[in-house]
N, C-alpha and C positions, 0 to 999 in steps of 0.2 A: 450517330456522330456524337463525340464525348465535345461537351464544352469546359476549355480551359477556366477554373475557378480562381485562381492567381497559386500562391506559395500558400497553401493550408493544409496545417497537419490534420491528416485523414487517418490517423490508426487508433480514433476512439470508439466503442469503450474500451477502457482501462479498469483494473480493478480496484475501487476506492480504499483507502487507507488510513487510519490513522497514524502519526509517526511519534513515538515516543522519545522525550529526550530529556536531561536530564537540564537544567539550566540555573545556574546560580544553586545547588545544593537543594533543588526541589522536579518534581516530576511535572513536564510540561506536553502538554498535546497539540497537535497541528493537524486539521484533516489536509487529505494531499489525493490529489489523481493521478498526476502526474510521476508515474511509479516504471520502471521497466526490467526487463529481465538482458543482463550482461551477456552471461554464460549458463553453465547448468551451476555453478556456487556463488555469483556474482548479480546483485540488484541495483539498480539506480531508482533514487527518490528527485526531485527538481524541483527547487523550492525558491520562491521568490526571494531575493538578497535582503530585504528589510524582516523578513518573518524573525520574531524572535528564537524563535526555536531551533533556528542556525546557531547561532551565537553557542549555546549547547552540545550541537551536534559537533562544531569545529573541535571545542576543548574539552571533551571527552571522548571523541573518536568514535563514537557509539549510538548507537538506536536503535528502535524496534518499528515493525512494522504490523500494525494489527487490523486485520482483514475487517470490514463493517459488514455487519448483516444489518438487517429490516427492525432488529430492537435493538442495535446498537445508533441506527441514526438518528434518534433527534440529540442525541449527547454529542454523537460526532458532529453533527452538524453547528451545535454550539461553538464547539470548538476552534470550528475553520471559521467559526465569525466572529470571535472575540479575540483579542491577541493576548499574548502570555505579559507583553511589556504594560499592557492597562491591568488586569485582571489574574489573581491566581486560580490560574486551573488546573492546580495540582489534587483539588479532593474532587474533582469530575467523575476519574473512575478510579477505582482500587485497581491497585498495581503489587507488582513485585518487582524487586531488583533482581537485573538477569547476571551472567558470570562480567561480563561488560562493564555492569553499571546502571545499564538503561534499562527505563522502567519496562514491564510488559503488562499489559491492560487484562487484567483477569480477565473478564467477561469477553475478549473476542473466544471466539473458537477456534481463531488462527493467528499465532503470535512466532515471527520470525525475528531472530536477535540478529544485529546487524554492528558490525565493525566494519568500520570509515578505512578504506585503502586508496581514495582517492578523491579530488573536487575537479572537478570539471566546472569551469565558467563562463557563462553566456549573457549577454547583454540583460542584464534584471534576472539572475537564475542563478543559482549554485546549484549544482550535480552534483549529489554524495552517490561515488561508488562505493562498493560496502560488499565484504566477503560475510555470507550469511554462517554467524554460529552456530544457531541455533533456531531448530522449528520445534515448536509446541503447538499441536493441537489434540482437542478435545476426544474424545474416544468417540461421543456422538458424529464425530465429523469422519469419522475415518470406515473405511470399508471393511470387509470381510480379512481384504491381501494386508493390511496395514493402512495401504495408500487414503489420501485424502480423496475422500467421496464431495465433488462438487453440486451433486444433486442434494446432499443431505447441508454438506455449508452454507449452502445459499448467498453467495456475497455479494457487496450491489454492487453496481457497475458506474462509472462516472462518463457519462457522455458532454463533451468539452463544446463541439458549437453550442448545442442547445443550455449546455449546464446545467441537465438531466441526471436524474440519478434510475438504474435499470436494473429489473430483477433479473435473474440469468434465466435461460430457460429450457427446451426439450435438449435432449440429448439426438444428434443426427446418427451417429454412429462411433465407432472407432476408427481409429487411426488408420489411413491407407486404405480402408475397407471401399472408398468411395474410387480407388484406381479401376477394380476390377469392371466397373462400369464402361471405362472408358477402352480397356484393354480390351473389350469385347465387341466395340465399334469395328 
């Protein structure tokens, strides 16, 4: 028997993020977990209404979103705890400016350029929905087919009750491949 736990979102992990943006004419970082997939060209990031790095994202229309690995976190990890409005943390990481605007974090191995198509607004949250420009990733990260190899990116995982951070881990299988289990009942 399932016991009821109240209204708690249950779809973590997520994959952890830094979110690049541009703010006041300097490159500003925000770590974020709270990240989702729209569509297949469409992401959402959800970001608390006071974070500096809205203010940015509103009046450039723009951002990036750069995947954290295991040497990227303790910089990411500064980041989500200092705020951009006390502190410039524009020389954190080396960047590039993407076709956008917004900065992209050299050192992730997974850097998607994001254009603002929408906000969504929730009680203490802004939703940027965002048609992705752009992905760049690292040749180390990518497989044999082209595609992004997640066994070789490694990226951590942000689990939300605990406010854990998670390595990924074996590979079960491919896609669909776990039907034919069932289809043989």
């Amino acid at each position: 028997m399932k016991k009821d736990i109240g209204s708690v979102l249950a779809l973590y992990p997520t994959p952890l993020v830094v979110v690049g943006a541009m703010v006041d004419g300097k490159a500003n970082w925000l770590l974020a977990g709270h990240v989702g997939i729209i569509g297949h060209d469409r992401v959402m990031v959800s970001m608390a209404k006071p974070h500096y790095t809205n203010k940015g994202v509103k009046e450039n229309k723009a951002f990036s979103l750069n995947i954290v690995t295991e040497e990227l976190l303790p910089a990411a990890s500064y980041v989500g705890k200092v705020s951009g409005a006390k502190a410039d943390k524009s020389g954190v990481f080396d960047c590039t400016a993407g076709e956008t605007g917004a900065p992209l974090l050299s050192a992730s191995p997974l850097t998607m350029e994001c254009r603002v198509v929408d906000v969504y607004e929730t009680e203490g949250f802004e939703s940027f929905v965002a048609e992705i420009v752009h992905t760049f990733a690292d040749e180390s990260v990518l497989g044999e087919n082209g595609k992004i190899d997640y066994r070789a990116l490694k990226p951590i995982l942000f689990e939300m009750p605990t406010y854990e951070y998670l390595k990924t881990g074996d590979v079960l299988g491919k896609c669909l491949d776990f039907a034919a289990q069932y289809e043989k009942k």
